[in-house]
C-alpha positions, 0 to 999 in steps of 0.5 A: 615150547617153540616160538611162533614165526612171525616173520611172514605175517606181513607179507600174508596180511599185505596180500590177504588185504590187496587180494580183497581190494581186487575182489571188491574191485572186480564185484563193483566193475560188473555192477550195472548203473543207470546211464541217465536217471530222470526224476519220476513225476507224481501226481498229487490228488485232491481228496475232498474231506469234509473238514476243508471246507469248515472250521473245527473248534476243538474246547479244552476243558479248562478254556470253558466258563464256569458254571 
């Protein structure tokens, strides 16, 4: 059986490896980014629920008194 040349792997790992860094390169520098991004202003809305103007008392069970 004969032996397995090992001899170039190097070299083609080395140049599969910077070949890959040119193409990721390449996609990134025709990616488009924003120039100036500017913070988007929301507005907030008052819901009026009948809850805001009250208190709610919720009892536990074991808060009442015994009978």
């Amino acid at each position: 059986m004969p032996q397995l040349d090992t001899s170039t792997w190097f070299i083609t790992i080395l140049s599969m490896l910077f070949t890959l860094y040119i193409i990721m390169q390449l996609k990134v520098s025709k990616h488009l980014y924003h120039q100036n991004p500017e913070p988007v202003v929301t507005k907030t809305t008052e819901h009026t629920t009948p809850w805001q103007t009250k208190w709610t008392k919720i009892y536990s069970p074991l808060s009442l008194p015994l009978r």
